[in-house]
C-alpha positions as CSV (number, residue, x, y, z in Angstrom):
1,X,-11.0,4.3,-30.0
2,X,-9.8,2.9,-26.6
3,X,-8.9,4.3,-23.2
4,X,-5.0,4.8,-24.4
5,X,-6.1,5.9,-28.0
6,X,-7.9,8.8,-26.5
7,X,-5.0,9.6,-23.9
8,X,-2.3,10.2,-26.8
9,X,-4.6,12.4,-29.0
10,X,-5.9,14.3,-26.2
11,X,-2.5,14.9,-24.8
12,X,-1.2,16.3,-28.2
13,X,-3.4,19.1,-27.3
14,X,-2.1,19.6,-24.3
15,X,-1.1,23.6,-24.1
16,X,0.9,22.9,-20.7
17,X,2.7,19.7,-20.9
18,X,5.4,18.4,-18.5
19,X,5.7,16.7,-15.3
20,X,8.4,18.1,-13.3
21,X,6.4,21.4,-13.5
22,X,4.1,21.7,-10.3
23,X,1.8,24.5,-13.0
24,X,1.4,22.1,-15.5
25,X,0.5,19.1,-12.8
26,X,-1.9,22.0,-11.4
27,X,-3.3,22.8,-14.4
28,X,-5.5,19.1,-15.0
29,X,-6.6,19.6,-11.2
30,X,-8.4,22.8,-11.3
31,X,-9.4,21.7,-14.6
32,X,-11.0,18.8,-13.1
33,X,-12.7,20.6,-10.6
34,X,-13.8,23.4,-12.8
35,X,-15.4,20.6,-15.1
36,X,-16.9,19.1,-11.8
37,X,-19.3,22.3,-10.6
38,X,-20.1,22.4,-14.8
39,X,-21.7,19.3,-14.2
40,X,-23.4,20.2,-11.5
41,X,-24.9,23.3,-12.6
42,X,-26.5,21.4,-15.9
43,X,-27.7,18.9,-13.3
44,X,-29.6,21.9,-10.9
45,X,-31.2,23.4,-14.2
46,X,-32.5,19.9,-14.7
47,X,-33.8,19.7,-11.4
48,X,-35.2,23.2,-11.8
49,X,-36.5,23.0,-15.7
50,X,-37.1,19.4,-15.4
51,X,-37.6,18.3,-19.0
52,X,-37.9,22.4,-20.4
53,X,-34.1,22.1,-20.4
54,X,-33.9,20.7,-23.5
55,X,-30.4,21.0,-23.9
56,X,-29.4,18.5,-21.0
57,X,-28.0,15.4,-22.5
58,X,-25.8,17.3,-25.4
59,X,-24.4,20.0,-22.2
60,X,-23.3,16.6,-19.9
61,X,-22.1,15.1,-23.1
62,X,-19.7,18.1,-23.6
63,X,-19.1,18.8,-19.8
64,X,-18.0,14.2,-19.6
65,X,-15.9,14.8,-22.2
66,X,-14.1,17.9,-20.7
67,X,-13.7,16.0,-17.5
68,X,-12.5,12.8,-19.6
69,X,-9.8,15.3,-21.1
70,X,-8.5,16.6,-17.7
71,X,-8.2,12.4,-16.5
72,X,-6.0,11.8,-19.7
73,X,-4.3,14.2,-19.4
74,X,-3.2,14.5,-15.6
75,X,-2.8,10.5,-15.9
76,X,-0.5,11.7,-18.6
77,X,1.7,14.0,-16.2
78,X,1.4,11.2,-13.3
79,X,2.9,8.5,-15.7
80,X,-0.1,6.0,-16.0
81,X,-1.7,5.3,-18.9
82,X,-5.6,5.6,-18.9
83,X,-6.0,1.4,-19.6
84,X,-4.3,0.4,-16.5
85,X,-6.0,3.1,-14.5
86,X,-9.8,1.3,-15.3
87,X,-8.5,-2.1,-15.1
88,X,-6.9,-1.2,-11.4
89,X,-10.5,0.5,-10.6
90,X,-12.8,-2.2,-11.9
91,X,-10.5,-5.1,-9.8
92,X,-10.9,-3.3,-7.0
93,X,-14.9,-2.7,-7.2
94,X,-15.4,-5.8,-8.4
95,X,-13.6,-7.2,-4.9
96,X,-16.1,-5.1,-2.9
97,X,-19.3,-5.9,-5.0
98,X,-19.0,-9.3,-7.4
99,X,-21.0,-9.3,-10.5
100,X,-22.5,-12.5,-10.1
101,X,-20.5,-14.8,-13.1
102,X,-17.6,-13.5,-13.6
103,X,-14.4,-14.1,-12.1
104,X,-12.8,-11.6,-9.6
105,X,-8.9,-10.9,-10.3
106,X,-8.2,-10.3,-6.6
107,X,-4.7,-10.4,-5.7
108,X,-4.7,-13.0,-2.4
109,X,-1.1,-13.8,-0.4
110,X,-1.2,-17.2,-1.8
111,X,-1.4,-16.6,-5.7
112,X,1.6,-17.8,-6.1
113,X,1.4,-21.4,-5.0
114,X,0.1,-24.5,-6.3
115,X,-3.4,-24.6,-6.5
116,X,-4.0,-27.7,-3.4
117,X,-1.8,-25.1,-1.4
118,X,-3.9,-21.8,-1.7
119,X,-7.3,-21.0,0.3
120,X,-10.1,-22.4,-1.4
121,X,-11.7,-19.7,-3.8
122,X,-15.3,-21.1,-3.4
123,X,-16.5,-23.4,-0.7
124,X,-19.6,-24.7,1.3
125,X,-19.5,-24.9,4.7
126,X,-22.9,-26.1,6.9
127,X,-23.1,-25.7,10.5
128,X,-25.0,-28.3,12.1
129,X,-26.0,-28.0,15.7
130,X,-25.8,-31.4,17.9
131,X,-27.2,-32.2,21.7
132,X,-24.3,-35.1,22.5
133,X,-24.3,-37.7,24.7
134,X,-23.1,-36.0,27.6
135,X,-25.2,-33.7,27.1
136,X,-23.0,-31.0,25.7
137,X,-24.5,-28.9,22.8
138,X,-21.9,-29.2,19.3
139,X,-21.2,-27.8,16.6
140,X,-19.8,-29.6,13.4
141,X,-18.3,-27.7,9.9
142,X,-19.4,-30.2,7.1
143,X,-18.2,-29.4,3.9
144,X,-20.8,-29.2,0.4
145,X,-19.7,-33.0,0.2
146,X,-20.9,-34.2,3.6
147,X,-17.1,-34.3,5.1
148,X,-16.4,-33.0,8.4
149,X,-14.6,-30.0,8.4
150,X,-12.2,-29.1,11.2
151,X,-13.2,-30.7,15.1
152,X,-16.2,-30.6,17.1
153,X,-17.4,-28.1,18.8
154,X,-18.6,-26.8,22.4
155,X,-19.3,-23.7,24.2
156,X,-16.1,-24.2,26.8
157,X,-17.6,-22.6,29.5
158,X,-19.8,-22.9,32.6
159,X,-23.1,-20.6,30.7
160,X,-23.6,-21.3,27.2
161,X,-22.8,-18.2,25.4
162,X,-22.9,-19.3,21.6
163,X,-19.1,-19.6,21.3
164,X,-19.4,-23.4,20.0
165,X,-20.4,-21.2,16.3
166,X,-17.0,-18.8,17.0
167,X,-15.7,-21.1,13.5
168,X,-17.7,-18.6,11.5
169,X,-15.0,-15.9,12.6
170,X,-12.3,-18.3,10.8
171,X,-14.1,-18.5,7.8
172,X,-15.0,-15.2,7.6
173,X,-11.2,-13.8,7.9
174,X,-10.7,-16.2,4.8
175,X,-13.8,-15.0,2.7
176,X,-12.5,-11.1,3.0
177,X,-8.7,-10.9,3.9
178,X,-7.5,-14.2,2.4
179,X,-5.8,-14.8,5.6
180,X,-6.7,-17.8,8.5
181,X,-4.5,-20.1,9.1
182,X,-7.6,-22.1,11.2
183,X,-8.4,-22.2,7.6
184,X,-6.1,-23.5,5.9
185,X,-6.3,-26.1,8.4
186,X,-9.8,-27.0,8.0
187,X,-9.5,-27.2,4.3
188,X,-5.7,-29.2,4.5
189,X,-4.3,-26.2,2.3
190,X,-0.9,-25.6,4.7
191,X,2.0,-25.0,2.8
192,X,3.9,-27.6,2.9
193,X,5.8,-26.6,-0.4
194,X,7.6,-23.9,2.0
195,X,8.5,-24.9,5.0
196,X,9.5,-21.3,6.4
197,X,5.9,-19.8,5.5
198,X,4.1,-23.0,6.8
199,X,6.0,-22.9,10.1
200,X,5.3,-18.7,10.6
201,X,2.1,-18.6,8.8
202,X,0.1,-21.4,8.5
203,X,0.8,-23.1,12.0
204,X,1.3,-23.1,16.0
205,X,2.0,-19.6,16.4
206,X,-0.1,-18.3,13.7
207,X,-2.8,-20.3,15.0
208,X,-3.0,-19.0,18.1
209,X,-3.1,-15.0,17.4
210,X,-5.9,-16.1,15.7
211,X,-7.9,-17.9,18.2
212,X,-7.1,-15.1,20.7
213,X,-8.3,-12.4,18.3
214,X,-11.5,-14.4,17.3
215,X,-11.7,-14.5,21.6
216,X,-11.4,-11.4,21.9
217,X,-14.0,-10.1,19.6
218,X,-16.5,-12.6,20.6
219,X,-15.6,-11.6,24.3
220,X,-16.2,-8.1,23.4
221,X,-19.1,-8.6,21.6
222,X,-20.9,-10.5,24.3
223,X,-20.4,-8.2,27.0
224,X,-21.8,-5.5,24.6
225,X,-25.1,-7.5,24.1
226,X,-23.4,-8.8,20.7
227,X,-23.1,-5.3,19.3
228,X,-26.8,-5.2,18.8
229,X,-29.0,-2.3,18.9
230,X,-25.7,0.6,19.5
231,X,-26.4,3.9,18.3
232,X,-24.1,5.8,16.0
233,X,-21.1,6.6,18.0
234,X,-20.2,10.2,18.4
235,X,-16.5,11.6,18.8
236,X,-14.7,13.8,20.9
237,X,-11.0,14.2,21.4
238,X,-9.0,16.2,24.1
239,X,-12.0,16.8,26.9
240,X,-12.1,17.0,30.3
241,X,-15.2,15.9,30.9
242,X,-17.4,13.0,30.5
243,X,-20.9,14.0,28.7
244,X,-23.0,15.6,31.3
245,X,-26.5,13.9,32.5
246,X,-29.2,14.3,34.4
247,X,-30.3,12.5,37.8
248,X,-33.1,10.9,36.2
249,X,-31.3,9.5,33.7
250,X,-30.0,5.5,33.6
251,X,-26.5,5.1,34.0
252,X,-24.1,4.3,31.2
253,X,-21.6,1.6,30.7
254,X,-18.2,2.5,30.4
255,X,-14.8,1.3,29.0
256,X,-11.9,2.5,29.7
257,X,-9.4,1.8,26.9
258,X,-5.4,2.4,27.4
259,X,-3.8,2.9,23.9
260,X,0.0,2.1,24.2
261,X,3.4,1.2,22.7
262,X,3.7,-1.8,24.9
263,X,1.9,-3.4,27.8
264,X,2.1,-1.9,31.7
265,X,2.2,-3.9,34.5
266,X,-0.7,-4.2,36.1
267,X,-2.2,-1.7,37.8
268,X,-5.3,-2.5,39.4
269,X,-9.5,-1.8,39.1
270,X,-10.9,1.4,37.1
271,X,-11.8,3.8,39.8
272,X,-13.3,7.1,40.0
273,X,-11.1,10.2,41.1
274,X,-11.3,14.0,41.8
275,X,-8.3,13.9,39.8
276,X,-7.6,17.1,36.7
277,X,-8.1,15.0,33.5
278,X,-7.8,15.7,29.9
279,X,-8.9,12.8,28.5
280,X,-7.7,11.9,24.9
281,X,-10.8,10.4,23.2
282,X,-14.1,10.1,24.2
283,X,-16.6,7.7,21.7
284,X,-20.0,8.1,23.1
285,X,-22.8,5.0,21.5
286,X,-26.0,7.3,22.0
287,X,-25.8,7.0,26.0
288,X,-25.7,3.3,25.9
289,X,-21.7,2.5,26.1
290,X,-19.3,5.4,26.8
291,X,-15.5,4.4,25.9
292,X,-12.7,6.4,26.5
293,X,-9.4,6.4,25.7
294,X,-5.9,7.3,27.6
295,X,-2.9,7.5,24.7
296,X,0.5,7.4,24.8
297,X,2.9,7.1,22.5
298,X,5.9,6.1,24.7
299,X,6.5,3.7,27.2
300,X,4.0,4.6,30.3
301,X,1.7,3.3,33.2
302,X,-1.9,3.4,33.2
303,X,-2.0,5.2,36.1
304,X,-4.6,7.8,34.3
305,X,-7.0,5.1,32.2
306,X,-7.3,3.6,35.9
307,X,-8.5,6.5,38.0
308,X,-11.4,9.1,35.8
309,X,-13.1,12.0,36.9
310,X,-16.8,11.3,36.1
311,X,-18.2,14.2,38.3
312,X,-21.6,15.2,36.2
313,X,-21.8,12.3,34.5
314,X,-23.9,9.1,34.8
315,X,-22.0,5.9,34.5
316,X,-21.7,2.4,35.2
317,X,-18.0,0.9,35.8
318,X,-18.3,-3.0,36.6
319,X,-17.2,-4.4,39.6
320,X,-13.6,-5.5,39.2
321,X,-13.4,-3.9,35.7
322,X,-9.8,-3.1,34.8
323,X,-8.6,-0.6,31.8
324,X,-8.7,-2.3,28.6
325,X,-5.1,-2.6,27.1
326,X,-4.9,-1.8,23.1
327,X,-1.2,-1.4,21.6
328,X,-0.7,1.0,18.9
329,X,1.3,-1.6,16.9
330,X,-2.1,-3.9,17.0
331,X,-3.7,-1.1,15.9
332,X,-1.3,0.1,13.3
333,X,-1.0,-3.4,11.8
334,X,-5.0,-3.4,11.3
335,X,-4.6,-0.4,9.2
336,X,-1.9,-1.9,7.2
337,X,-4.2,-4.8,7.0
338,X,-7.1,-2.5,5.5
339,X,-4.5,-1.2,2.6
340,X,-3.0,-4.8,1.6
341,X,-6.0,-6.3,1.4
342,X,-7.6,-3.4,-0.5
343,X,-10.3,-3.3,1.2
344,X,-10.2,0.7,1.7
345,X,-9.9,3.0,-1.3
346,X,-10.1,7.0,-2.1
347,X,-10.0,9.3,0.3
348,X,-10.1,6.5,3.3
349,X,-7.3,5.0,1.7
350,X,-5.3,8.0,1.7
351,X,-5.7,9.0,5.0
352,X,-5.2,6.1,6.0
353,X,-1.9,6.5,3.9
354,X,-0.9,9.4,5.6
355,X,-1.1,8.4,9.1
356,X,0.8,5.3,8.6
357,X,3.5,7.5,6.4
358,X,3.4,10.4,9.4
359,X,3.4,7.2,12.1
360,X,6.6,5.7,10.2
361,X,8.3,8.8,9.9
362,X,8.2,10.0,13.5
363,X,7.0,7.2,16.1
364,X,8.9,4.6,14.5
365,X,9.2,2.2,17.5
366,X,6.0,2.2,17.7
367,X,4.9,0.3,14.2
368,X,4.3,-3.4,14.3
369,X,7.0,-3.7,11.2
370,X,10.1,-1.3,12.2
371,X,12.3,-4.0,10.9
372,X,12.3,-6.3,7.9
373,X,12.8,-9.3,10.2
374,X,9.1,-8.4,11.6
375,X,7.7,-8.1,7.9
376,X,8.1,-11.7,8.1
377,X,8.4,-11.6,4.3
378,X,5.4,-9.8,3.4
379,X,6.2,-7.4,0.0
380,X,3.7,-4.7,1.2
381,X,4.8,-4.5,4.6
382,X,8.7,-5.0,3.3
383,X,7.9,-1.6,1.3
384,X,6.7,0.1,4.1
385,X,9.8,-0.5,5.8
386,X,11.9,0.1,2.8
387,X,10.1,3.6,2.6
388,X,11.4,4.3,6.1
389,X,15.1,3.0,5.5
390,X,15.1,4.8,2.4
391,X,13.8,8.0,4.1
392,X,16.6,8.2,6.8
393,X,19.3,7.4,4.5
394,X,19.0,10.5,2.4
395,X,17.1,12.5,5.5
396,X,14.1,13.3,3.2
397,X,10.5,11.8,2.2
398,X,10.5,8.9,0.3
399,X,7.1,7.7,-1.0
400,X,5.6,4.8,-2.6
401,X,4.9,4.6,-6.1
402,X,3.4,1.9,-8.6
403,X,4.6,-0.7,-6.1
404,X,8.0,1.0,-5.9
405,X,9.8,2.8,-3.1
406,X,11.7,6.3,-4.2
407,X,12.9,9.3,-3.0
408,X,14.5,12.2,-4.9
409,X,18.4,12.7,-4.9
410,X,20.4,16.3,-5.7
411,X,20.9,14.0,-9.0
412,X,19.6,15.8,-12.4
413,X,22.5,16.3,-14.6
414,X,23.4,12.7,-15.2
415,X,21.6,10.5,-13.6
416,X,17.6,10.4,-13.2
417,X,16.5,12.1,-10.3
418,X,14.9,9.7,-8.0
419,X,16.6,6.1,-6.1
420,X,14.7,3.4,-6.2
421,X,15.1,0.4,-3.0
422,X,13.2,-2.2,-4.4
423,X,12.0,-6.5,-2.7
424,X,13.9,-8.5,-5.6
425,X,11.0,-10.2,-7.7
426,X,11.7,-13.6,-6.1
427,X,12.1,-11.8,-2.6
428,X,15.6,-12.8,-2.5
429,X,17.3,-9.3,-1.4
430,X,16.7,-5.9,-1.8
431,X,18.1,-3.6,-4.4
432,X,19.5,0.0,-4.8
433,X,18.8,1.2,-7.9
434,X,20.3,4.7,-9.8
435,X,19.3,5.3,-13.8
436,X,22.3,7.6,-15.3
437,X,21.7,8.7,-18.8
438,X,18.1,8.2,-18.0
439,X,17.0,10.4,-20.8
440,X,18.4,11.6,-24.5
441,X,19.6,15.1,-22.0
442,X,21.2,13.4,-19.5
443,X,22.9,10.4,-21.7
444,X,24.6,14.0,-23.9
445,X,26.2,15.0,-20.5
446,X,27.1,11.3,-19.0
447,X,28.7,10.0,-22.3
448,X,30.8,13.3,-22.7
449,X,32.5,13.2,-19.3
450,X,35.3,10.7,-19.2
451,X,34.9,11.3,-15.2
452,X,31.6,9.9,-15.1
453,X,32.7,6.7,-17.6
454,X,35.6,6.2,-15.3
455,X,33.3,6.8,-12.0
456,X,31.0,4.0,-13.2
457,X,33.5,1.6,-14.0
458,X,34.9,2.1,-10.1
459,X,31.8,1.5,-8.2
460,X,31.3,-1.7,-9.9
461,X,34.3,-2.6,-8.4
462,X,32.6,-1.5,-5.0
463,X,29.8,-3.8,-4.7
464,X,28.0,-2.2,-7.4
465,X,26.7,-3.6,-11.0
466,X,25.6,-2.1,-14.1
467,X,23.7,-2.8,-17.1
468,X,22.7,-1.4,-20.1
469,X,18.7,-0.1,-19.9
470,X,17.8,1.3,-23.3
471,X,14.4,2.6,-24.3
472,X,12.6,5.5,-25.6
473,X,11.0,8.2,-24.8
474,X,8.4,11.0,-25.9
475,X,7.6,14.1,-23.8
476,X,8.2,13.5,-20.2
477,X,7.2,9.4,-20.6
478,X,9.4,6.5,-21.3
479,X,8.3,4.1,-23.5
480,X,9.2,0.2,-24.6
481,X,12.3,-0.9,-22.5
482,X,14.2,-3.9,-24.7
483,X,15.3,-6.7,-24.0
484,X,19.3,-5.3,-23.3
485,X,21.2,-8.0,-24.2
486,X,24.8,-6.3,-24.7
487,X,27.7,-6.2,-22.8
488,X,27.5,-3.1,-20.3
489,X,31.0,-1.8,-21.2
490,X,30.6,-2.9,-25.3
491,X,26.9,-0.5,-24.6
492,X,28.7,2.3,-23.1
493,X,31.5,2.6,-25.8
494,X,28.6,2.6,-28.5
495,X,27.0,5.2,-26.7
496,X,29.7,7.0,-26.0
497,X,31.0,7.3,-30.1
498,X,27.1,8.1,-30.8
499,X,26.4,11.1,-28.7
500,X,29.8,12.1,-29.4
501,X,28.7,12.4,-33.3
502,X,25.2,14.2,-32.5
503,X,22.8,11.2,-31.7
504,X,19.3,12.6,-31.1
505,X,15.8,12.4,-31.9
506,X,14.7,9.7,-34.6
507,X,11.8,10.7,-37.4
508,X,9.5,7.6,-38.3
509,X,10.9,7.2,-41.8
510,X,14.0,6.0,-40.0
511,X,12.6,3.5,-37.5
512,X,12.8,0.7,-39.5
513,X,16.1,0.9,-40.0
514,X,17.2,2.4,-36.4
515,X,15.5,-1.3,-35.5
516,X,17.3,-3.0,-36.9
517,X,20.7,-1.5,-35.9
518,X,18.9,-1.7,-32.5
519,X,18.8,-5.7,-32.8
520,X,22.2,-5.8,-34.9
521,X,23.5,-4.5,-31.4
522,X,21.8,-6.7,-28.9
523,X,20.4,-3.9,-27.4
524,X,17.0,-5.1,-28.8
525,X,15.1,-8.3,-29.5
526,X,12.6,-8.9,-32.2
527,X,10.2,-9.6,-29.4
528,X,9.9,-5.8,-28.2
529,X,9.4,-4.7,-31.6
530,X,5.0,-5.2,-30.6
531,X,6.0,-2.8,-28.0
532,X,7.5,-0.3,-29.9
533,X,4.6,-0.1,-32.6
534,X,2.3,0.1,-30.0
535,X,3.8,3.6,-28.7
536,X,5.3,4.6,-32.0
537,X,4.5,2.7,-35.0
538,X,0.5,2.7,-34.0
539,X,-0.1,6.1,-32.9
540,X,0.2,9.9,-34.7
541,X,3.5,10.4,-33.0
542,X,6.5,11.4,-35.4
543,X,9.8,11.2,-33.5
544,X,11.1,8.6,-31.1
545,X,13.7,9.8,-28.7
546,X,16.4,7.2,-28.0
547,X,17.3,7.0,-24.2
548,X,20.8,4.6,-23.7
549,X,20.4,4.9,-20.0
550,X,22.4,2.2,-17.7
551,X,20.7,0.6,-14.9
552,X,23.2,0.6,-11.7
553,X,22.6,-1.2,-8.9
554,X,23.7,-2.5,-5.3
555,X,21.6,-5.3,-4.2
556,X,21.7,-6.9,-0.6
557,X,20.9,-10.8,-0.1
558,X,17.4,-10.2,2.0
559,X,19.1,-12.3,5.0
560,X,22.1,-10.1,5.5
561,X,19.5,-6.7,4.9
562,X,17.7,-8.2,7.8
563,X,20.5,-8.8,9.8
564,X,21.8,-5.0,9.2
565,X,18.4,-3.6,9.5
566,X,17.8,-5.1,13.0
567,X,21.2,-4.1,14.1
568,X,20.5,0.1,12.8
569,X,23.1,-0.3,10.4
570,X,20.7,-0.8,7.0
571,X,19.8,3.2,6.7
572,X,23.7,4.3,7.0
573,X,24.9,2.0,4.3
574,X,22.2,2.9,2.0
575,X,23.4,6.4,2.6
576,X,27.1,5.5,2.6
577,X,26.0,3.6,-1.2
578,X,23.9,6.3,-2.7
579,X,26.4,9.2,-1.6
580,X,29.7,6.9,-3.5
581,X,27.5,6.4,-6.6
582,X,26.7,10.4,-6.6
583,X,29.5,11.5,-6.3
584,X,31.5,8.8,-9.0
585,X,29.3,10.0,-11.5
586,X,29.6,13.9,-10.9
587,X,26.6,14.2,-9.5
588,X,26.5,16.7,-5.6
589,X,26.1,14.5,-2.9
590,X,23.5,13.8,-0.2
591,X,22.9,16.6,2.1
592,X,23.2,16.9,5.7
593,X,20.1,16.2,8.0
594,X,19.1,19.5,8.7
């Protein structure tokens, strides 16, 4: 039996099915949890009884199974099938720890060009360490073949410092976030097969964000003995006082750090001051380095990072030492960074998640991708934007979902409940997706109102487009889309004759036959018939429940959406597009921002 198998039997069982209903989505959780403390009570008799509990492997065979139930059956109510839930979870642990031999299906920004074009997926780099004849100190990149890799070397600076290795930084952003255009460079993999994403990604620009972040950090690093030998940091937020020391105690470094939208002018030396403080963060490295942090959140000077109030405390601020300039967008796009690459996941990932939802939703100016212009192209960053535009167009919360962005409409009689604003697959445009007649229910209401015919056929005369999206369905799920070939208005008159004379739920002696009619129509292809056996044909299930929904859709060319979305206007005509499409189809309109 495999992972899907075990999903469909265990979810005939299923004494509270549904997915709309919060009780039944409850009702997995807190058996999950339950389940959880089962486990753990067999595992403290064990530790207790030690092998006197005789009984332990049969109990945590039962109490696995229970908990195996619960996972079916809330991916079940969540719409995922168990199959696609272990290969997502084995891709992502297998890009943290690599089982050595096999091959890692990591998804990198460059998949999808030619081979000569992408970062090399293995490689071999030596660095070899040279006195010159000037007397400088090198450092050459030579390849597992003995070529040269990239340019020499030196420390550029008056005290060597090490910075002739700082290469290692390149290579590493390459190993673990696929990105470095230094790399790409090194290894002649630019590409050239697009000139746009060469110019903005791989080259001049690119380049040198790179070079001053690798600067930075080694900067940094240096003038914090290398990050060597720090304690575990320690937190504190809103205090108004540094940690309190003794006399006899050493002093401690300390960095002042000014998180902002955008940069002040400059302001001058970190001083001391008798000044009232509340200071906003305080990260304290065992006594050793002392950082705190001024935040705002709108444009400000760092009047506050500059002057601190250190009475009772023992610290060192360096002569000339100014406050430390960090921009929330900087930081924002490193936690965007951490999600796209994947290289967070559970409950990091969701808080992480949440921030940058919360950040989106409220300090939008502050984000380093408020507008698809600055997305640059990127998919995940274009649906984080898309999330906000689609969230201010209806004035609700949109979310993110199997890679697509929704948000639920007043829609439910005739027309699936959530819109959908989608990246095209060939990042084209973006589209504005509606699903009337979504399921059996809705297609009885939407095929018997002439209003909602008529409706349909106007907004396609209003920069909308239709087309026929049949499939089936069983429970809550929907199941084996087909290939659609049939003329949209040919598909709705069908439809319309059909639920007209009683068109419902098909029994299994009659899908053979209900097939072929299927492909008679256009409406499906002998290709999908795998499909339908697969959900149908192949499993215990008895009925098929024939959905003639209609996919509607308004779809903007991605260079006018970034033209509109720079100038404000993206979010209204979204809004302007859902509410006409609502409304067409009898469906209550968007309401007001509250």
């Amino acid at each position: 039996m495999d992972l899907n198998e075990f999903q469909q039997a265990a979810n005939r069982t299923d004494q509270r099915p549904g997915r709309d209903d919060e009780a039944a989505l409850l009702f997995p959780v807190i058996g999950l949890s339950s389940e959880i403390g089962s486990l753990v009570r067999h595992v403290k008799k064990r530790l207790r009884d030690d092998d006197a509990y005789e009984l332990f492997s049969a109990e945590m065979a039962d109490e696995l199974g229970d908990v195996l139930w619960y996972v079916a059956n809330l991916a079940e109510k969540l719409g995922f099938e168990l199959d696609e839930i272990a290969q997502r979870n084995l891709r992502k642990i297998r890009g943290r720890w690599p089982v050595a031999g096999e091959t890692m299906p990591l998804l990198l920004p460059d998949d999808d060009f030619a081979e000569q074009e992408r970062l090399p997926r293995q490689a071999s780099v030596r660095f070899v360490e040279t006195q010159e004849p000037d007397n400088k100190t090198a450092v050459r990149l030579y390849d597992g073949d003995g070529n040269q890799v990239g340019d020499r070397l030196t420390d550029n600076a008056y005290v060597d410092d090490g910075y002739r290795f700082h290469d290692a930084f390149h290579l590493t952003y390459a190993a673990l976030l696929g990105w470095s255009p230094i790399a790409r460079y090194f290894f002649g993999r630019r590409r050239d097969s697009a000139p746009k994403v060469r110019e903005v990604e791989d080259a001049g620009r690119a380049i040198a964000i790179e070079e001053a972040i690798s600067a930075f950090v080694f900067t940094y690093a240096r003038d914090v003995r290398y990050l060597q030998r720090l304690p575990v940091a320690t937190f504190a937020t809103q205090r108004g006082a540094l940690p309190h020391a003794d006399e006899e105690d050493e002093p401690t470094d300390l960095v002042s750090v000014f998180l902002a939208p955008e940069k002040p002018l400059p302001g001058g030396e970190v001083e001391t001051s008798a000044r009232g403080q509340v200071l906003d963060a305080i990260i304290d490295y065992g006594g050793e380095l002392l950082v705190v942090v001024e935040n705002k959140i709108a444009e400000a000077g760092d009047f506050q990072a500059r002057n601190l109030n250190v009475t009772g405390a023992r610290v060192r601020i360096a002569e000339g030492q100014e406050a430390v300039v960090v921009l929330w967008r900087d930081v924002l796009e490193v936690f965007i960074a951490l999600r796209e690459r994947a290289l967070v996941a559970g409950a990091e990932d969701g808080v992480l998640d949440h921030f940058l939802t919360y950040v989106e939703d409220h300090f939008p100016a502050v984000g380093p991708y408020r507008t698809l212009a600055l997305c640059a192209g990127n998919p995940f960053r274009q649906r984080r934007r898309l999330r906000q535009i689609l969230g201010e167009a209806v004035h609700g919360e949109a979310t993110i979902r199997s890679e697509r962005v929704r948000v639920a409409t007043p829609a439910a009689a005739v027309i699936g409940r959530d819109a959908y604003l989608d990246v095209d697959d060939d990042g084209a445009g973006i589209t504005l997706s509606l699903y009337p007649a979504d399921t059996l229910t809705q297609a009885k209401e939407f095929y018997k109102r002439p209003d909602a015919i008529e409706g349909l056929s106007e907004l396609r005369g209003q920069g909308w487009a239709a087309k026929p999206n049949f499939h089936f369905g069983h429970v809550e799920r929907g199941y084996c889309w087909t290939c659609n070939k049939t003329d949209i208005d040919d598909y709705v008159g069908l439809w319309t004759e059909r639920i007209i004379n009683g068109e419902g739920k098909v029994p299994d002696e009659k899908w053979e036959t209900y097939w072929d009619w299927l492909e008679r129509e256009q409406i499906a292809c002998p290709e999908d018939k795998p499909e339908f056996n697969r959900h149908f044909v192949d499993t215990d299930r008895t009925t098929a429940t024939p959905r003639p929904g209609i996919w509607l859709y308004r779809r903007w060319p991605l260079d006018e959406a970034v033209k509109r979305d720079s100038g404000g206007a993206l979010a209204g005509e979204v809004r302007e597009a859902l509410d006409s499409a609502l409304t067409a189809c009898g469906e209550p309109p968007l309401p007001e921002a509250v």
